[in-house]
Backbone as JSON Lines, residues from 0, in Angstrom:
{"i":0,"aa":"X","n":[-33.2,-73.23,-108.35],"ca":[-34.29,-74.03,-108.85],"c":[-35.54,-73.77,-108.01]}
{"i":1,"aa":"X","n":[-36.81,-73.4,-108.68],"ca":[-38.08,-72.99,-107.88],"c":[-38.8,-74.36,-108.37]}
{"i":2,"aa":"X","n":[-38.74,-74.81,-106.95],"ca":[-39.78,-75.99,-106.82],"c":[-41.31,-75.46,-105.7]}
{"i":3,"aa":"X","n":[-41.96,-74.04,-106.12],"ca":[-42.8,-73.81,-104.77],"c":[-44.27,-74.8,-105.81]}
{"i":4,"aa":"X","n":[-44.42,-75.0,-107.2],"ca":[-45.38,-75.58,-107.87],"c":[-45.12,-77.32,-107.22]}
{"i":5,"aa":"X","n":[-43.92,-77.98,-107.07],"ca":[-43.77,-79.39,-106.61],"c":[-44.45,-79.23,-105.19]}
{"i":6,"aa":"X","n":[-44.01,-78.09,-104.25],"ca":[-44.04,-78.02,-102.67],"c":[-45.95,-78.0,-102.7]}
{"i":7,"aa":"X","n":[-46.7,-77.13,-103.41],"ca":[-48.26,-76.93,-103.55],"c":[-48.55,-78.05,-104.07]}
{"i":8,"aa":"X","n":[-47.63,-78.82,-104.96],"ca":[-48.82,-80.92,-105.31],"c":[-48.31,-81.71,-104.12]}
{"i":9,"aa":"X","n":[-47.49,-81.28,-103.65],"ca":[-47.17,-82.01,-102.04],"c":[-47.86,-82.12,-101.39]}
{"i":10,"aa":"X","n":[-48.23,-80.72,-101.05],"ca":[-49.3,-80.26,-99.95],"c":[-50.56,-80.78,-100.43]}
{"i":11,"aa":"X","n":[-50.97,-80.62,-101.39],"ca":[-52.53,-80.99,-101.61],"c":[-52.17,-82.81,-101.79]}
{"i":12,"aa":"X","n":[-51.19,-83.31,-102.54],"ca":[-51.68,-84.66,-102.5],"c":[-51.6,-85.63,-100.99]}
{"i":13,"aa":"X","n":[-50.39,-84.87,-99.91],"ca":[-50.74,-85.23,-98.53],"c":[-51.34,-84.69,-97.47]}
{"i":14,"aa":"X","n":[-52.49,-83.49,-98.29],"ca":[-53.44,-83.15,-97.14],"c":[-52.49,-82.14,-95.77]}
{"i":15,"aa":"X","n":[-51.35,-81.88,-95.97],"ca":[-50.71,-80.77,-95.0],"c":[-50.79,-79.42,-95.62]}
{"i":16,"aa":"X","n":[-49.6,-78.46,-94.65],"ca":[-49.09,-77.69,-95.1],"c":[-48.04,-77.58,-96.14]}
{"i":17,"aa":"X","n":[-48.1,-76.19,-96.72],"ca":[-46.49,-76.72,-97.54],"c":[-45.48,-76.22,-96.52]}
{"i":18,"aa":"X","n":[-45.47,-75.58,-95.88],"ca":[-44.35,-75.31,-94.33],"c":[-44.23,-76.5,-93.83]}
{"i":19,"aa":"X","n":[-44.57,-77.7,-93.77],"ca":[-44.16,-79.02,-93.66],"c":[-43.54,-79.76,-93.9]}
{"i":20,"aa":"X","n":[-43.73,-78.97,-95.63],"ca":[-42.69,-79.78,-96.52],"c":[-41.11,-80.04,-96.97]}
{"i":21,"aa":"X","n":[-40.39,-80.72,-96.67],"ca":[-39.2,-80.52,-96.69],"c":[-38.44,-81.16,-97.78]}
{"i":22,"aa":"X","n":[-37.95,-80.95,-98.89],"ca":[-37.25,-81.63,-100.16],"c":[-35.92,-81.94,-99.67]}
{"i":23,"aa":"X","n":[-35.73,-83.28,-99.51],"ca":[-34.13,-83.88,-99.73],"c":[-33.27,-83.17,-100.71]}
{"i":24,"aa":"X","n":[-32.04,-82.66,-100.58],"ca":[-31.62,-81.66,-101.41],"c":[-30.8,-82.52,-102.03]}
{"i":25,"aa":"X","n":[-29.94,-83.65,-101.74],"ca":[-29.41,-85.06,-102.74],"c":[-30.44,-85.37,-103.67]}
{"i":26,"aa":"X","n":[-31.78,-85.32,-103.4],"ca":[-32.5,-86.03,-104.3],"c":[-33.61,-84.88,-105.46]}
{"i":27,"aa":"X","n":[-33.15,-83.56,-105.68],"ca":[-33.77,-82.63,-106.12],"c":[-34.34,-82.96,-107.42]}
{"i":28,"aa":"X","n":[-33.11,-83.64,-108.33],"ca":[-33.49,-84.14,-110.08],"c":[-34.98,-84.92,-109.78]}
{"i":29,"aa":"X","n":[-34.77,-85.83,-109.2],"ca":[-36.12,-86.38,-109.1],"c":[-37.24,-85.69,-108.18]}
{"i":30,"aa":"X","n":[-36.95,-85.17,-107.97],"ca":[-38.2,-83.72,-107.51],"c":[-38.9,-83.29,-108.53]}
{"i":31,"aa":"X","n":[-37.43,-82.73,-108.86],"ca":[-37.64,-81.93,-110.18],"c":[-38.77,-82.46,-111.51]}
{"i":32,"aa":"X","n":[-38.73,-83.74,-111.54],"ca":[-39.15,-84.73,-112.83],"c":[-40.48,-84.84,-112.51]}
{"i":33,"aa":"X","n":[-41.36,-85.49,-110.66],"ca":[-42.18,-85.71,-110.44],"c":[-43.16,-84.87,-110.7]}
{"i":34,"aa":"X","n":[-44.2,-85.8,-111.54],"ca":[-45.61,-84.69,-111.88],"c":[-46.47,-85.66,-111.64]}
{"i":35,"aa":"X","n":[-46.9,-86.38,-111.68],"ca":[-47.9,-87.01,-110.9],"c":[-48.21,-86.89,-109.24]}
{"i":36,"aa":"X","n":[-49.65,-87.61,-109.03],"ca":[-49.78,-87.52,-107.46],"c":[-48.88,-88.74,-106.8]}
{"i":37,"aa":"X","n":[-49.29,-89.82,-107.46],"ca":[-48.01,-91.34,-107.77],"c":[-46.8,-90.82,-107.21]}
{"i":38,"aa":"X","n":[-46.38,-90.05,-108.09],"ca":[-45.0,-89.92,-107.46],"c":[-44.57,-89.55,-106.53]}
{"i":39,"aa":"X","n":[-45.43,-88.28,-106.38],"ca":[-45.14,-87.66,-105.21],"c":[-45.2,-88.58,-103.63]}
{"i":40,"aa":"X","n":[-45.8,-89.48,-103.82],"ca":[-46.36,-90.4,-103.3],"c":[-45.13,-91.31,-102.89]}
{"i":41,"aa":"X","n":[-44.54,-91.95,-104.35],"ca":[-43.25,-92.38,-104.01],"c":[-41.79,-91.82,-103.59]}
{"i":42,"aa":"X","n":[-41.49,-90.78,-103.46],"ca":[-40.91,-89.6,-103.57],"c":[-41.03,-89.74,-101.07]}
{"i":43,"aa":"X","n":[-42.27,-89.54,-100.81],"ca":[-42.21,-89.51,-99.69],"c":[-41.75,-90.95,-99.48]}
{"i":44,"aa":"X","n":[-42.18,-92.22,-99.66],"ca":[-41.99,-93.3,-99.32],"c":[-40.42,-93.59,-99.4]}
{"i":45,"aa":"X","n":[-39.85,-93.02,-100.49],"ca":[-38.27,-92.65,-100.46],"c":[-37.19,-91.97,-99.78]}
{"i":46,"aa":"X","n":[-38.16,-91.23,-99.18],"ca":[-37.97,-89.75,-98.29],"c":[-36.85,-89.04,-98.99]}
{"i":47,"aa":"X","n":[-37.34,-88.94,-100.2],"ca":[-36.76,-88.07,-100.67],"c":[-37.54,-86.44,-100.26]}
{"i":48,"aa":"X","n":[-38.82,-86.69,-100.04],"ca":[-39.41,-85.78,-99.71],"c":[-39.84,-85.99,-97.83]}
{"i":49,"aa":"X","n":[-39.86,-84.8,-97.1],"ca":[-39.99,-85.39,-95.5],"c":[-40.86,-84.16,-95.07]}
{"i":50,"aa":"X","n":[-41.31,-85.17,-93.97],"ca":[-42.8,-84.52,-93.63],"c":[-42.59,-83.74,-91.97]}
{"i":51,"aa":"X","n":[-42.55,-83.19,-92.03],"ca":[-42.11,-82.36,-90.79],"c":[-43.07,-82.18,-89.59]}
{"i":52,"aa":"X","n":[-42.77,-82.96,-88.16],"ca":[-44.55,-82.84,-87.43],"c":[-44.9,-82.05,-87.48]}
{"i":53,"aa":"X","n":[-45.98,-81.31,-87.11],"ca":[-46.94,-80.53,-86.69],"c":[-46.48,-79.36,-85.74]}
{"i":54,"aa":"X","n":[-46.41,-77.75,-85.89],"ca":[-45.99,-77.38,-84.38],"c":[-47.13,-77.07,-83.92]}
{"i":55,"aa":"X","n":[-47.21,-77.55,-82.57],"ca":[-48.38,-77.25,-81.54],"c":[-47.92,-75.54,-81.33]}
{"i":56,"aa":"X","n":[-49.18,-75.68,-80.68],"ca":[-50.31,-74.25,-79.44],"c":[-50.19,-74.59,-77.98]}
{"i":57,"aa":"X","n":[-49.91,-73.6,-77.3],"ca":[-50.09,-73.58,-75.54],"c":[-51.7,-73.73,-75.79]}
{"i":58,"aa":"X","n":[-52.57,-74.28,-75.04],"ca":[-53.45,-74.79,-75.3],"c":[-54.05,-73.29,-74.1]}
{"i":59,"aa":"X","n":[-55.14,-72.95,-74.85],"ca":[-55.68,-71.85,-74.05],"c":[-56.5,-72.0,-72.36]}
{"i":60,"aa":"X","n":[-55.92,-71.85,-71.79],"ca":[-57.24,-71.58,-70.63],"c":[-57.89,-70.63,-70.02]}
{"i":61,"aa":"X","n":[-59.35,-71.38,-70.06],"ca":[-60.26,-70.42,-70.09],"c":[-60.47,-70.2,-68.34]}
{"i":62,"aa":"X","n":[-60.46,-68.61,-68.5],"ca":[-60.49,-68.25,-67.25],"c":[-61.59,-68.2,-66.11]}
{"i":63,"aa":"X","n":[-61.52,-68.31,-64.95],"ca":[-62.43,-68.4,-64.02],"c":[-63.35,-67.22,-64.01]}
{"i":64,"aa":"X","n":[-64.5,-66.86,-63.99],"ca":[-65.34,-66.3,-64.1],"c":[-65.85,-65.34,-63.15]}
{"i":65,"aa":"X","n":[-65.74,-64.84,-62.15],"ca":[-66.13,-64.43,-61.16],"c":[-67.59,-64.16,-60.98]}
{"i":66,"aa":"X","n":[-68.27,-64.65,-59.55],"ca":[-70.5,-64.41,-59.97],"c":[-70.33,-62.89,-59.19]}
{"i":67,"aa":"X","n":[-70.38,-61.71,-59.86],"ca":[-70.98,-60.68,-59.88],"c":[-72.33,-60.12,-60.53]}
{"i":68,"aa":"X","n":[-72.75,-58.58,-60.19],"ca":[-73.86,-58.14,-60.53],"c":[-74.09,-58.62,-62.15]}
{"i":69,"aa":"X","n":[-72.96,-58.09,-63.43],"ca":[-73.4,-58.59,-64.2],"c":[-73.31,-60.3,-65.18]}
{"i":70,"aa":"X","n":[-73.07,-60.85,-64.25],"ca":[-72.7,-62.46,-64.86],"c":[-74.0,-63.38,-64.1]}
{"i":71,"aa":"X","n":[-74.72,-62.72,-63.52],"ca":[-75.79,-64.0,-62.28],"c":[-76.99,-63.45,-63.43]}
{"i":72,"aa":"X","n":[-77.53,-64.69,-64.0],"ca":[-78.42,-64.84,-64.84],"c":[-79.91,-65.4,-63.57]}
{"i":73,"aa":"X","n":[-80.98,-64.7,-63.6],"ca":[-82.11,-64.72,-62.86],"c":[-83.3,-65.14,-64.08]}
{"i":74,"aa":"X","n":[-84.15,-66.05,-63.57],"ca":[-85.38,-65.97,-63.94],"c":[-86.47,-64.43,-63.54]}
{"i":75,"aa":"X","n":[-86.88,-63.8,-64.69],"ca":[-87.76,-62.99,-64.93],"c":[-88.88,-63.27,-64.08]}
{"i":76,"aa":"X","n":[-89.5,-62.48,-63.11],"ca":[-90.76,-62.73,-62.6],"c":[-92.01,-62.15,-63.4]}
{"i":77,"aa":"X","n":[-92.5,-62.77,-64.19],"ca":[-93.66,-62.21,-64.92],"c":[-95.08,-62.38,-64.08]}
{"i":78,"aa":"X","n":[-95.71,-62.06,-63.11],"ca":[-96.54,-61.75,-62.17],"c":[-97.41,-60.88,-62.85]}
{"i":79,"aa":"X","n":[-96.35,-59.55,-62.44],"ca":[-97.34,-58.45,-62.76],"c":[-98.3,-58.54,-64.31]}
{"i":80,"aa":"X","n":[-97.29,-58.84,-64.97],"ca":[-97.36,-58.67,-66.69],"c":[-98.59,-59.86,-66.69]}
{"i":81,"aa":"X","n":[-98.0,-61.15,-66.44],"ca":[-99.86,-61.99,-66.25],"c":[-100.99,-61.01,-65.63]}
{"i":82,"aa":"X","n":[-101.2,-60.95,-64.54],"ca":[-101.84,-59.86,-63.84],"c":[-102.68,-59.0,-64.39]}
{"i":83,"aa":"X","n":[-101.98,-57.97,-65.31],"ca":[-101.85,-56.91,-66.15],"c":[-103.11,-57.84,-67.56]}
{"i":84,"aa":"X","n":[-102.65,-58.96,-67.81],"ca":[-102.96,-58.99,-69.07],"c":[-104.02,-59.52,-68.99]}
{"i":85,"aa":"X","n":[-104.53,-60.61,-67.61],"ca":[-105.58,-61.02,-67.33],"c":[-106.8,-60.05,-66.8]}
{"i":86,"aa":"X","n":[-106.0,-58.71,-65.98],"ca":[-107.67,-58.17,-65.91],"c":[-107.63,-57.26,-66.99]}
{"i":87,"aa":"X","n":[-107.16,-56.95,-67.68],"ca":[-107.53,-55.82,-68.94],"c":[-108.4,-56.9,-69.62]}
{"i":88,"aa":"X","n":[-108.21,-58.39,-70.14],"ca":[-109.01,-59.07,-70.83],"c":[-110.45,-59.21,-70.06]}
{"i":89,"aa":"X","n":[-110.86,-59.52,-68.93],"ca":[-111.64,-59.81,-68.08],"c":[-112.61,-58.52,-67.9]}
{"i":90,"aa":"X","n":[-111.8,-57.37,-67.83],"ca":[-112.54,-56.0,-67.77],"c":[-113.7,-55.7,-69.01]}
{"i":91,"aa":"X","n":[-112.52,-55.64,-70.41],"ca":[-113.13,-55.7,-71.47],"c":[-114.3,-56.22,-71.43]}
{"i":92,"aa":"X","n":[-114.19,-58.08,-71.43],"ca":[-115.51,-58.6,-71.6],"c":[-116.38,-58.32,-70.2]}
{"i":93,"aa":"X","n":[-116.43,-57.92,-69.52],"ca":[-117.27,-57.35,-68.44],"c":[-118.08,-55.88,-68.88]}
{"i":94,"aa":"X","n":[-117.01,-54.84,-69.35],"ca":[-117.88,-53.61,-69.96],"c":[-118.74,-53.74,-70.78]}
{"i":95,"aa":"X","n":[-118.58,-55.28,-71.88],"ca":[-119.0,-55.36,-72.78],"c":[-120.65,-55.94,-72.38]}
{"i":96,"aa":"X","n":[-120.56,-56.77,-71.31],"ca":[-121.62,-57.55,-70.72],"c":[-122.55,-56.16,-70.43]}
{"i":97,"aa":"X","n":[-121.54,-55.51,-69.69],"ca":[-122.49,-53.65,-68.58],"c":[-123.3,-53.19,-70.05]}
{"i":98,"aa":"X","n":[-122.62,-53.06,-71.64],"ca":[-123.25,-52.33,-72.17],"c":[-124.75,-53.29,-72.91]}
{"i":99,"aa":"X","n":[-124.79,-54.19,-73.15],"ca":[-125.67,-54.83,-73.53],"c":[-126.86,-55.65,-72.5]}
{"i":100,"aa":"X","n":[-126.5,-54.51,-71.14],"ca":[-127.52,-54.94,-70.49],"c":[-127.69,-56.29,-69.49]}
{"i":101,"aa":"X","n":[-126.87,-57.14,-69.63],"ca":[-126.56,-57.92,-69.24],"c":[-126.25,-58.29,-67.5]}
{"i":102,"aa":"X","n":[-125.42,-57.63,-67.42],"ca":[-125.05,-56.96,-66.05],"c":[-125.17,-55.93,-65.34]}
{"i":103,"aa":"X","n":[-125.89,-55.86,-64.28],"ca":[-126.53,-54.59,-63.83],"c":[-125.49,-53.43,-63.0]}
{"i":104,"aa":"X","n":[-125.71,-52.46,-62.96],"ca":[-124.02,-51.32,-62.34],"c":[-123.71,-51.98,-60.96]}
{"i":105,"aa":"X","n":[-124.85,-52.44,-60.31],"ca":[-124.08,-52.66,-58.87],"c":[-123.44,-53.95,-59.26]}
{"i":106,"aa":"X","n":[-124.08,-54.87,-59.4],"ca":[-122.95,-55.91,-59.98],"c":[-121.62,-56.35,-60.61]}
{"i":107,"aa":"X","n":[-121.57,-55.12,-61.84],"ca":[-120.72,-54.91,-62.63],"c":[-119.5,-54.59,-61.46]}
{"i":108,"aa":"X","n":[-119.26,-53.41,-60.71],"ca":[-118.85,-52.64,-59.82],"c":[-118.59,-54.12,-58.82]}
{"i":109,"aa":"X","n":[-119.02,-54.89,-58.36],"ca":[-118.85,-55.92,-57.02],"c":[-118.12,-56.74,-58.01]}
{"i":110,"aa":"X","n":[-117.94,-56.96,-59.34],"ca":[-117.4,-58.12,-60.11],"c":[-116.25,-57.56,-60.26]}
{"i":111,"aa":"X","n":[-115.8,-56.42,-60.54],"ca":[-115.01,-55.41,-60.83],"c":[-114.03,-55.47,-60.0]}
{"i":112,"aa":"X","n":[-114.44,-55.15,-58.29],"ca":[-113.16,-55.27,-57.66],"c":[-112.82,-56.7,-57.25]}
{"i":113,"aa":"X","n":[-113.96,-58.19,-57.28],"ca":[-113.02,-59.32,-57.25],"c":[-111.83,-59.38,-58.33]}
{"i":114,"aa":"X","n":[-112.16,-58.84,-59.78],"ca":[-111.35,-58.9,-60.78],"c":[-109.85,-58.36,-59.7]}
{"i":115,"aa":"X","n":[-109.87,-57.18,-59.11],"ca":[-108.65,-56.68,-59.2],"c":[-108.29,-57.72,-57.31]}
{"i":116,"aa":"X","n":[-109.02,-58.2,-57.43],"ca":[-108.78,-58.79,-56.14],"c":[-108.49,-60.31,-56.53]}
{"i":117,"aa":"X","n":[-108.28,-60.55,-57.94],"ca":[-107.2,-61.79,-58.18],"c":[-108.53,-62.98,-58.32]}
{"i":118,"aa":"X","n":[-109.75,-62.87,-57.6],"ca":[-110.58,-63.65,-57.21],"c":[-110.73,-65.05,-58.85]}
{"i":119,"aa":"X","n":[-111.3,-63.96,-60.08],"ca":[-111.71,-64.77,-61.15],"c":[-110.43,-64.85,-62.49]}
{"i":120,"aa":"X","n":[-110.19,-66.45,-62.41],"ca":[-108.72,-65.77,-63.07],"c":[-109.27,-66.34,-64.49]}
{"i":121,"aa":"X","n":[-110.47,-66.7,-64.95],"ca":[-110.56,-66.72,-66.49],"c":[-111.98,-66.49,-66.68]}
{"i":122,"aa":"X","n":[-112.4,-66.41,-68.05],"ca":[-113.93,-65.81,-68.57],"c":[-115.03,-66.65,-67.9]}
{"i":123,"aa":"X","n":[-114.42,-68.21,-68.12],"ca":[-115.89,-69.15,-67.3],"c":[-116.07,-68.42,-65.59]}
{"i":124,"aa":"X","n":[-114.87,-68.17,-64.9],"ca":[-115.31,-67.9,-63.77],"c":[-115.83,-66.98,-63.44]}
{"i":125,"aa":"X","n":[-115.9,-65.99,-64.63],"ca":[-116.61,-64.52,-64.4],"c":[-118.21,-64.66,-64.53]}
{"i":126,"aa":"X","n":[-118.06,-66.0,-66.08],"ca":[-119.96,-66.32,-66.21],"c":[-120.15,-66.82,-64.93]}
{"i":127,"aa":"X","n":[-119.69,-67.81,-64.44],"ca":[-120.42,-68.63,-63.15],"c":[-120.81,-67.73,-62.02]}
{"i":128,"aa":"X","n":[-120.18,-66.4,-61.95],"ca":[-120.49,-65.67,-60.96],"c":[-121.53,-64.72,-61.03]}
{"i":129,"aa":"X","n":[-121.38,-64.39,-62.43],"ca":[-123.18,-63.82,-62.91],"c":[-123.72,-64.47,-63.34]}
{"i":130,"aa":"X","n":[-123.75,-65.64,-63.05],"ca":[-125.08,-66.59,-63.4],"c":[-125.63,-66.94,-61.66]}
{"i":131,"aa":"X","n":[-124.55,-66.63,-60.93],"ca":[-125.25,-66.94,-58.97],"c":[-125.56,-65.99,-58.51]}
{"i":132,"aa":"X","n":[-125.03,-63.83,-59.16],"ca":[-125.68,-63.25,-58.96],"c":[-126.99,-62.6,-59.62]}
């Protein structure tokens, strides 16, 4: 007798496996008959049908880690790259000042190396300094 269609409304109407499921073999006719979820329902409450626990898992453990070269996570020093991005901007608008006259070569040239000397770190501080020379 193939009851694997009874063992699949088992499983879905109590939410397990059907490897769980175990049919009382005294009580098969009425296996056999049950088509509702109802029954199936009554069927366990009868134990004609039996629910088999759960088999557990060795529960995994996770292994110790060792801090070597590649596992030590560092903050990035971005220095240079600021650096870099502040006098290329600062330069720009400085050549731009040299070509429209604005700023005279010796000046340009004395503004030039505070730039690389860290001195003016944004555009107002570059005006304020050719506005005192």
């Amino acid at each position: 007798m193939n009851l694997n269609k009874k063992k699949a409304l088992a499983s879905r109407v109590l939410k397990i496996g059907k490897k769980r499921i175990v049919f009382n073999i005294n009580n098969l006719n009425e296996i056999k008959e049950a088509i509702t979820k109802q029954d199936i329902r009554d069927l366990v409450a009868n134990s004609s049908i039996i629910i088999k626990s759960p088999k557990g898992r060795k529960k995994i453990v996770k292994r110790n880690l060792r801090r070597r070269g590649g596992s030590v996570r560092k903050k990035i020093k971005t220095g240079k790259q600021d650096y870099v991005k502040r006098v290329r901007k600062l330069r720009a608008y400085l050549k731009e000042l040299r070509s429209h006259d604005k700023v005279s070569d010796e000046n340009y040239w004395k503004i030039r190396k505070e730039l690389k000397a860290s001195i003016h770190k944004t555009k107002h501080h570059v005006q304020e300094r050719i506005s005192q020379l």
